[in-house]
C-alpha positions in Angstrom: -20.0 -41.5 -20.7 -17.1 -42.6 -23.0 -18.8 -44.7 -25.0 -17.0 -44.9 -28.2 -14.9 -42.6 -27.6 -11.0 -42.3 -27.9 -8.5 -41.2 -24.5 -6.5 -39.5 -26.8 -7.1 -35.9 -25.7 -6.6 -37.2 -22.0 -3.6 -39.0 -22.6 -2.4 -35.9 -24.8 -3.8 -33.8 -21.5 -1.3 -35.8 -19.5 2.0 -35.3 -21.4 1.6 -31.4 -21.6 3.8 -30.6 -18.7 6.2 -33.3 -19.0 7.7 -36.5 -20.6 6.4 -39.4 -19.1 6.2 -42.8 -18.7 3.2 -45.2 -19.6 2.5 -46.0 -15.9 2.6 -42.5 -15.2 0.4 -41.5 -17.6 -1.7 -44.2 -16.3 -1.6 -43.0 -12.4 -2.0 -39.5 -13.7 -4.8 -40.2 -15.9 -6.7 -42.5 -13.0 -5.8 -40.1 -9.9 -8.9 -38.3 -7.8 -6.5 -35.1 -8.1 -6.8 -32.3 -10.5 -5.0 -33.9 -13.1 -6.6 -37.3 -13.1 -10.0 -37.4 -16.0 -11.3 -40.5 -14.4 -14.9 -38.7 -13.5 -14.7 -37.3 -17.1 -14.1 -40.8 -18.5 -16.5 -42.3 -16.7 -14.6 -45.1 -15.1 -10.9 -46.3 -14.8 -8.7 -45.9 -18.0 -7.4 -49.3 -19.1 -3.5 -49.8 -20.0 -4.2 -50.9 -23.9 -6.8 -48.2 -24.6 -3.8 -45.9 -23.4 -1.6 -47.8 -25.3 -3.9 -47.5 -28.3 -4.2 -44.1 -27.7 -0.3 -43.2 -27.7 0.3 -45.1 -31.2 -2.6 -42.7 -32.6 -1.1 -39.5 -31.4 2.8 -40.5 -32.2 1.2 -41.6 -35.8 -0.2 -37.6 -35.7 2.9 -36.6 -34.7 1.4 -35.1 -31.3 3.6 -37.4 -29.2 6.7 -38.0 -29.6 8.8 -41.3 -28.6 11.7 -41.4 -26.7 14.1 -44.5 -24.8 16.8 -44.4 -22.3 20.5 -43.9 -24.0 23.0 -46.3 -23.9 24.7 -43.6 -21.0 21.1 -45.1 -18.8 20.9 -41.1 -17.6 19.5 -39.8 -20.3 16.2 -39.9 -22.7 17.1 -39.8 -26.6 14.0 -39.2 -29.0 13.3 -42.3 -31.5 12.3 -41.9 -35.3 9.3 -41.5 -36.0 7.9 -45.1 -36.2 10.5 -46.6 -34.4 9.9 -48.4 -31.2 11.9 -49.1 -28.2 13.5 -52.8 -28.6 12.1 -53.4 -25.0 9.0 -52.1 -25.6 6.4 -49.5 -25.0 6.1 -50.5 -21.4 9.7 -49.2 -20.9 9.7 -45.8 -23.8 8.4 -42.3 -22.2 6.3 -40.0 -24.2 6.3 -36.2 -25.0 4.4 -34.1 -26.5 5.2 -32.8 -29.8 4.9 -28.7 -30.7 2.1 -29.9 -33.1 0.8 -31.7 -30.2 1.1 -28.2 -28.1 -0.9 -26.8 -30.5 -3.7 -29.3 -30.5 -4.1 -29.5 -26.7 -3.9 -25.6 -26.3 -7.3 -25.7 -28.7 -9.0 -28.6 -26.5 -11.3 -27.0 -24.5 -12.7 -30.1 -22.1 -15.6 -27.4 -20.5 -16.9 -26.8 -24.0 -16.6 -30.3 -25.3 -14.4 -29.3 -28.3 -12.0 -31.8 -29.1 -9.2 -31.0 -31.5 -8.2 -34.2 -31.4 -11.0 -36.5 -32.5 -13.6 -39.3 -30.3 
């Protein structure tokens, strides 16, 4: 089913309740409950098609970056463009209030797609 397309509005799907890690978003987007889109998908989503699909939305400013502080308690947002020094595998993501917007118009029963595949 996916074809060509892009995980974006998944992944985008994933980070509208919370901030989250990319394993998470992994687990979430792979689980057999309600908020996994593997049947959608059509098979397993792969770690660097999410990866992929995060730079895409934190380039659209949907996402939003962010790395644990110095303190180790606390999540600080990055600039945009700015990586973590460690890494994606160790930054958390969040969706941005243009990504809100976006994901509130995504209607997955209807097909429309706000966000692009």
């Amino acid at each position: 089913m996916n074809g060509s397309k892009v995980p974006d509005k998944y992944v985008l799907d994933a980070l509208a309740n919370d901030v989250e890690d990319l394993d998470s978003v992994i687990r979430m987007l792979n689980s057999d409950s309600e908020l996994g889109w593997r049947e959608e998908w059509g098979r397993d989503f792969r770690r660097d098609e999410i990866l992929a699909a995060l730079l895409r939305l934190v380039r659209n400013d949907l996402v939003r970056v962010l790395a644990l502080a110095e303190d180790g308690k606390s999540l600080e947002e990055l600039s945009l463009g700015t990586l973590p020094e460690t890494g994606l595998g160790t930054a958390y993501f969040g969706i941005t209030p243009r990504g809100r917007m976006v994901h509130r118009s995504w209607e997955p029963e209807t097909g429309t797609d706000p966000v692009g595949s």
